[in-house]
N, C-alpha and C positions, 0 to 999 in steps of 0.2 A: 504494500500500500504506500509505506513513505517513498519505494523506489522512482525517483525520478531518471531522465534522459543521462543527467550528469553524473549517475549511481549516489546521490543524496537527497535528504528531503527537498533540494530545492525549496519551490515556495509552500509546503505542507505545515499548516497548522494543526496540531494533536489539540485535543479540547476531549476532557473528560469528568464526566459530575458525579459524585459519590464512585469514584473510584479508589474502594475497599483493600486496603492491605497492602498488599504486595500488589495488585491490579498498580496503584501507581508508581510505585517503584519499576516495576516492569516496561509501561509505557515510557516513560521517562530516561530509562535506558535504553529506548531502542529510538525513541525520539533524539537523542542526544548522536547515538552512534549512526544517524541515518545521519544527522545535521538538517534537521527540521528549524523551518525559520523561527517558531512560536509553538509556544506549551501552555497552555493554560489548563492546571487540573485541582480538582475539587477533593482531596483527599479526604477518608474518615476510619473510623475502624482500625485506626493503631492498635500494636500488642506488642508486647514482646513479644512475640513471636517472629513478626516482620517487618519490627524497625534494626534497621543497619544500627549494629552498637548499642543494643536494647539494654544492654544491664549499665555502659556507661550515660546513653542516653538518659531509661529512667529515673537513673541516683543523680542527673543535673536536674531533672525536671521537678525530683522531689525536692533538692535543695533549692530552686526557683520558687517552688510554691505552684508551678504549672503544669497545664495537664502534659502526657506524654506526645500526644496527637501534635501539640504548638510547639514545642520540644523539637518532634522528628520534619514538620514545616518548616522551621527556623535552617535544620539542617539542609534539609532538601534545598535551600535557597544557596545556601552556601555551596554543595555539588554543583547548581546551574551555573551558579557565576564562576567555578573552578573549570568549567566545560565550555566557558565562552560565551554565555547568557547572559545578559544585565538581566535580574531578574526580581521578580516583587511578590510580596502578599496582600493580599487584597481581603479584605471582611464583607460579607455580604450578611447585613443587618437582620433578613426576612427570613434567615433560616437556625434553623438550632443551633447553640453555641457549639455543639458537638463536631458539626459538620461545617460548620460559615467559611471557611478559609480557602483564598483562591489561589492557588499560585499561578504566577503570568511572569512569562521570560518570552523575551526576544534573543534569537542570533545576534551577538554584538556585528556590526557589521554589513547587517540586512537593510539597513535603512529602516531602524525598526524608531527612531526618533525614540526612544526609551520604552519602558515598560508600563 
């Protein structure tokens, strides 16, 4: 799907909502390795199970006072921008605190004017 003419995502935007678990981590690695211009995904459903460095994750999220979910977002922002993303989080107010968090990255470079 991200394959384009030039074997990258060219101009493919990933966009996904309540994508559960590992569902975004997964996309997001393959959005990243395709070089997709733009990611926007709606993560929910953290666990230790399938956050990256869940036991170091968790013990910062307990010493923050924050849930683990904003914890492994925070991280995930930092891999986009490690991969070449200017990348942001977004709240979106209308939905459960559980789930509200967006993450939006553009390709640095794509004429993406920021995130």
């Amino acid at each position: 799907l991200l394959r384009g003419g030039d074997g990258g995502g060219g101009g493919t935007v990933v966009v996904a909502c309540h994508a559960c678990a590992h569902l975004t981590r997964d996309l997001v690695e393959i959005a990243v390795a395709e070089r997709a211009a733009g990611i926007a995904v709606m993560p929910c459903c953290h666990s230790r199970r399938t956050v990256a460095g869940a036991d170091r994750t968790k013990h910062a999220a307990d010493a923050l006072g924050l849930p683990l979910g904003v914890v492994a977002d925070i991280a995930l922002l930092g891999r986009l921008e490690a991969a070449g993303y200017d990348a942001r989080l977004r709240v979106v107010e209308a939905c459960a605190p559980s789930s509200n968090r967006v993450v939006v990255a553009f390709r640095r470079g794509e004429g993406s004017g920021g995130a």
